[in-house]
MIZATI-86781 format. One record per residue: x, y, z of N, C-alpha, C in turn. Coordinates in Angstrom, 2 decimals, decimal comma. Example, Ala and Ser with C-alpha at 12.3 -4.5 7.8 and 13.67 -1.06 7.14 Angstrom:
BEGIN
+---------+---------+---------+---------+---------+---------+---------+---------+---------+
|     n_u |     n_v |     n_w |    ca_u |    ca_v |    ca_w |     c_u |     c_v |     c_w |
+---------+---------+---------+---------+---------+---------+---------+---------+---------+
|   13,19 |   -5,69 |    7,80 |   12,30 |   -4,50 |    7,80 |   13,20 |   -3,30 |    7,80 |
|   12,85 |   -2,25 |    7,08 |   13,67 |   -1,06 |    7,14 |   12,90 |    0,03 |    7,87 |
+---------+---------+---------+---------+---------+---------+---------+---------+---------+
This chain:
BEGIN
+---------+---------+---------+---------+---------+---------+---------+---------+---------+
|     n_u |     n_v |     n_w |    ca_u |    ca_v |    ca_w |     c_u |     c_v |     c_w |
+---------+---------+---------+---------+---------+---------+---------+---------+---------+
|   -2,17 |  -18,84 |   -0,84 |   -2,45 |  -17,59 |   -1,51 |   -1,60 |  -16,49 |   -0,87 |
|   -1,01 |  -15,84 |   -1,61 |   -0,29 |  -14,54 |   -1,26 |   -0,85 |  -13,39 |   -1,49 |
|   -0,64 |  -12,21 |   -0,69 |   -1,31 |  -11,35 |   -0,62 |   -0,12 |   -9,87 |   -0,63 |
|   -0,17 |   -8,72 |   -1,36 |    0,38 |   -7,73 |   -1,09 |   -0,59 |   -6,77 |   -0,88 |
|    0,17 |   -5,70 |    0,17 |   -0,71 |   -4,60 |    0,64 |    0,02 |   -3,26 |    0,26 |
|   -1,17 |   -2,36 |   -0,30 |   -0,81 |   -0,89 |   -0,60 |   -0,06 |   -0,25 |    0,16 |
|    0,60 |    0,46 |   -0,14 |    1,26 |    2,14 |    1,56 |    1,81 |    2,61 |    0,57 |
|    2,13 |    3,98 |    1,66 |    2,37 |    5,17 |    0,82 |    3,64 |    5,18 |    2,17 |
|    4,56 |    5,82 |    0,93 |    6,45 |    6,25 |    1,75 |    5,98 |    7,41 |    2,62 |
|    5,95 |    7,14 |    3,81 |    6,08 |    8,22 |    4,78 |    7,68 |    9,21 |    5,07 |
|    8,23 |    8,00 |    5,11 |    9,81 |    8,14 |    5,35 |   10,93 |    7,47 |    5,25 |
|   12,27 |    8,03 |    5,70 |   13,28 |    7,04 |    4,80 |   13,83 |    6,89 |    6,11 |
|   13,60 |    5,53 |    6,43 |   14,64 |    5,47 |    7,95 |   16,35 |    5,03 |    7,37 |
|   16,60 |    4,33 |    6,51 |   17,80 |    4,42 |    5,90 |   18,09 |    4,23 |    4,71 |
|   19,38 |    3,25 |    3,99 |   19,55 |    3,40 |    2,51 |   18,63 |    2,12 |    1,79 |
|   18,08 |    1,30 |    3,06 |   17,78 |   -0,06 |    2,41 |   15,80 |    0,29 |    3,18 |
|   15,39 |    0,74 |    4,02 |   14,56 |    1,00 |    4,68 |   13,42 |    2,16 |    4,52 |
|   12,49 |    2,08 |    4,05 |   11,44 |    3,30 |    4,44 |   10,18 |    2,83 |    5,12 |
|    9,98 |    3,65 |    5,92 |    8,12 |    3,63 |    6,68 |    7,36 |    3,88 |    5,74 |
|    6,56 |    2,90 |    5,70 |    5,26 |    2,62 |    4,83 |    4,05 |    2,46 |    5,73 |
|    2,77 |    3,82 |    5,21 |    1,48 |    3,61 |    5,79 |    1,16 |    2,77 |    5,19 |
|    0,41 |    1,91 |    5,58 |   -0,30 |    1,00 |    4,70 |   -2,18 |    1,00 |    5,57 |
|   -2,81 |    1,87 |    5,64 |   -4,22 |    2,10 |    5,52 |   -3,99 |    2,45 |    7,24 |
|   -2,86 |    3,19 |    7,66 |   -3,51 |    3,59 |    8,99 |   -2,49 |    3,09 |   10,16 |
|   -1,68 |    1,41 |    9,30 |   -0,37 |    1,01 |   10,18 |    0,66 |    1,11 |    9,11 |
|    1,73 |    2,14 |   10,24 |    3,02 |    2,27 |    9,66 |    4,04 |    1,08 |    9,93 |
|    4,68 |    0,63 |    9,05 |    5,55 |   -0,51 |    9,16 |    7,02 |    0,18 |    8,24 |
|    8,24 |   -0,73 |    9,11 |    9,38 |   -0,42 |    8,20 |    9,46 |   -1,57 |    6,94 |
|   10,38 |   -1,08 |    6,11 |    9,50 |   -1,67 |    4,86 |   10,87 |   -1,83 |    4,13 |
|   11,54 |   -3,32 |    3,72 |   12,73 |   -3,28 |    2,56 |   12,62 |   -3,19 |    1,28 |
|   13,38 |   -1,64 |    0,83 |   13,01 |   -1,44 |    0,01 |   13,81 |   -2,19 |   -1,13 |
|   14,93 |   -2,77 |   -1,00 |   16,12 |   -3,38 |   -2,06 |   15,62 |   -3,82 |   -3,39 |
|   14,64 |   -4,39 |   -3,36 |   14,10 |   -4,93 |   -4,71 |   13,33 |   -3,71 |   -5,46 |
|   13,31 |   -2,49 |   -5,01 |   13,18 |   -1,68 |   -5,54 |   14,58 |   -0,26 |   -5,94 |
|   15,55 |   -1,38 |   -5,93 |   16,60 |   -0,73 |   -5,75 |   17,35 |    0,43 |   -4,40 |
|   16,88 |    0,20 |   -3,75 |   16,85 |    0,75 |   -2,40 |   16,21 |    1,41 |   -1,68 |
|   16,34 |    2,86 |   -0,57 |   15,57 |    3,73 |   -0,39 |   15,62 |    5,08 |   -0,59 |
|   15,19 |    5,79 |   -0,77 |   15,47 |    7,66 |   -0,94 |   14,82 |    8,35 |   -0,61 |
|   15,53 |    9,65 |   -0,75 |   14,00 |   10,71 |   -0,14 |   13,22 |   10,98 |   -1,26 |
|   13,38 |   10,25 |   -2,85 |   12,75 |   10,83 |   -3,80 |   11,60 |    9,69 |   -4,23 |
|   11,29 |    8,90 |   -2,99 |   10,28 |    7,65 |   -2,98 |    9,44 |    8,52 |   -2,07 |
|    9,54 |    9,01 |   -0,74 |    8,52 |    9,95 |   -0,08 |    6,98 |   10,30 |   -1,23 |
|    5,75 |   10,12 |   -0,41 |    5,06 |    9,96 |   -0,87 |    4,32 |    9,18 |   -2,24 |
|    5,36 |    8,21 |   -2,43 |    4,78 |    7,12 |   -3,88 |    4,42 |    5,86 |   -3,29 |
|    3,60 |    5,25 |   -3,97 |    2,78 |    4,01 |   -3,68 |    3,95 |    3,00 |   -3,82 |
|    3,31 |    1,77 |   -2,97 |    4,15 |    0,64 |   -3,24 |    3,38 |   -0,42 |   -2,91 |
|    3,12 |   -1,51 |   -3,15 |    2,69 |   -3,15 |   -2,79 |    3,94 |   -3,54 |   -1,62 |
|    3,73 |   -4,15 |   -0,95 |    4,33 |   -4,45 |    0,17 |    4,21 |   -6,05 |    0,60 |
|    4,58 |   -6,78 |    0,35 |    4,96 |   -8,39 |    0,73 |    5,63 |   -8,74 |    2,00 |
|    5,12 |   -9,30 |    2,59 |    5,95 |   -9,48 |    3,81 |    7,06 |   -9,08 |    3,88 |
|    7,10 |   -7,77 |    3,98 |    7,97 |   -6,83 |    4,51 |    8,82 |   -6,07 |    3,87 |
|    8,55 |   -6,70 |    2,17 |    9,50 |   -6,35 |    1,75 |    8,43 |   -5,31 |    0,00 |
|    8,88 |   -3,78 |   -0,49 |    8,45 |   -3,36 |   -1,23 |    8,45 |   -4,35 |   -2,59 |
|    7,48 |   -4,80 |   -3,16 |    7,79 |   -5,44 |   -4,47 |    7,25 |   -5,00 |   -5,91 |
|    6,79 |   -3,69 |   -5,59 |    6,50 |   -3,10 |   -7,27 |    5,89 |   -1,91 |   -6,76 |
|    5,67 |   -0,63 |   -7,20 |    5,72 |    0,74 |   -6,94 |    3,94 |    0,76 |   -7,86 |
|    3,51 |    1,24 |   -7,42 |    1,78 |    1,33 |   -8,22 |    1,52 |    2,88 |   -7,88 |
|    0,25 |    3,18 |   -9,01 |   -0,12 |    4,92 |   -9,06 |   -0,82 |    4,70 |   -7,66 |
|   -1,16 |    5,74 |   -7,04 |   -1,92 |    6,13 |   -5,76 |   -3,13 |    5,96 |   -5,98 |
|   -3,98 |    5,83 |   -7,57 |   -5,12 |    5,41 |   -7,61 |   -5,51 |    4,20 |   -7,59 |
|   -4,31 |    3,08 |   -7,91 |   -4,44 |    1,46 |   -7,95 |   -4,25 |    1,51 |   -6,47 |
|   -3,72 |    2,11 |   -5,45 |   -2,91 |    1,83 |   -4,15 |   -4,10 |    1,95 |   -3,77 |
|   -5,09 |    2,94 |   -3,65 |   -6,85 |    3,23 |   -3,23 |   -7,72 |    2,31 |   -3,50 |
|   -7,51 |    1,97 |   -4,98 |   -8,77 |    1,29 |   -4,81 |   -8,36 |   -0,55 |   -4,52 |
|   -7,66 |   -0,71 |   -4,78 |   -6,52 |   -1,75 |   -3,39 |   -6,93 |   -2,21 |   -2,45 |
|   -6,59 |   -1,04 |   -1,54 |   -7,16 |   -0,72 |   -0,27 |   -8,88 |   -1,16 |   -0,31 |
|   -9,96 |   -0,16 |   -0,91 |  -10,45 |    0,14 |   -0,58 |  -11,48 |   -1,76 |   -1,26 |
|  -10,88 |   -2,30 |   -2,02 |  -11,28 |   -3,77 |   -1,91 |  -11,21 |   -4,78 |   -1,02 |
|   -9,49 |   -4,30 |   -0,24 |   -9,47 |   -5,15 |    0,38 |  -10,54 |   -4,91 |    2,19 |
|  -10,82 |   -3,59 |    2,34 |  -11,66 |   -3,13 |    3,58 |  -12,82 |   -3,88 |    2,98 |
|  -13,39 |   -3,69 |    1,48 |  -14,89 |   -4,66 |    1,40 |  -14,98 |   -6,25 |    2,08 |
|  -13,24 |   -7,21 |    1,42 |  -13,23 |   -7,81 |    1,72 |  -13,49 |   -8,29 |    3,60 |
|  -12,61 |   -7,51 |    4,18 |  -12,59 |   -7,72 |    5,65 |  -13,98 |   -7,60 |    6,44 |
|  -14,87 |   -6,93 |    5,08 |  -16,39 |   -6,50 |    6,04 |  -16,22 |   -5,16 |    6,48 |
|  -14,91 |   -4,32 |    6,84 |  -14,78 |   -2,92 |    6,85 |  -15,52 |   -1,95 |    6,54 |
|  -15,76 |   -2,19 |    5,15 |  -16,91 |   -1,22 |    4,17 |  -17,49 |   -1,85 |    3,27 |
|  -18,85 |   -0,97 |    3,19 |  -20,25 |   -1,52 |    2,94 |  -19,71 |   -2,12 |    0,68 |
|  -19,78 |   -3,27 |    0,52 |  -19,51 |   -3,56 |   -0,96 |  -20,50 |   -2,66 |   -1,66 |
|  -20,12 |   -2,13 |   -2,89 |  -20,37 |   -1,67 |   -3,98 |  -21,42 |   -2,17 |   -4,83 |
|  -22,77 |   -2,74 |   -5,00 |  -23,62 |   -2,77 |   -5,81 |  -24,21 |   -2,04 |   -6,99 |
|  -24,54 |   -2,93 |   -7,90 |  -25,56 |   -1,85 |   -8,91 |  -27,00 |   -0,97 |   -7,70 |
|  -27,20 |   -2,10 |   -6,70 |  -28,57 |   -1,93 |   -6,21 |  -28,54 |   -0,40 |   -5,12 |
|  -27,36 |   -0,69 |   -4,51 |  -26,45 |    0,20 |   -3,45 |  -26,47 |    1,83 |   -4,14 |
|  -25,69 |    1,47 |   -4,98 |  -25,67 |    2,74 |   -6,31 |  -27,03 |    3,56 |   -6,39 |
|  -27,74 |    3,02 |   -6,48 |  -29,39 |    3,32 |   -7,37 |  -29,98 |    4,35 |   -5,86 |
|  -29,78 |    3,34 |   -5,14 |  -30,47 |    3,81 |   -4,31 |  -30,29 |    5,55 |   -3,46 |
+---------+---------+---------+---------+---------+---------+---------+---------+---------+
């Protein structure tokens, strides 16, 4: 099973390269399959594959992303109808 993880472009370390948060760890990140890097990617979402950017997503898919995969890890408390109510 493969897995990609959300981040947001912090920065452009060069033409092929940007720093990507991804929930807290910054990693350098190839951007090529997204046609490279720029300063006009700064702040846009991306999926991230071992290491490498592989499709650009809104900041609200990049959240709630994230915020499945923290349920998964046990991070944060899952989402119920029962949870809700209460």
């Amino acid at each position: 099973m493969c897995i990609a993880i959300p981040g947001k472009v912090k920065s452009i370390v060069n033409e092929n390269t940007a720093t990507i948060d991804m929930g807290g760890i910054c990693r350098d990140v190839n951007m090529d399959l997204m046609g490279g890097a720029n300063e006009s990617q700064i702040g846009r979402h991306f999926l991230v594959h071992v290491g490498y950017a592989i499709a650009e997503i809104s900041e609200e898919e990049s959240e709630e992303t994230m915020h499945l995969l923290r349920q998964i890890a046990g991070l944060e408390e899952i989402d119920t109808p029962e949870s809700e109510s209460i």
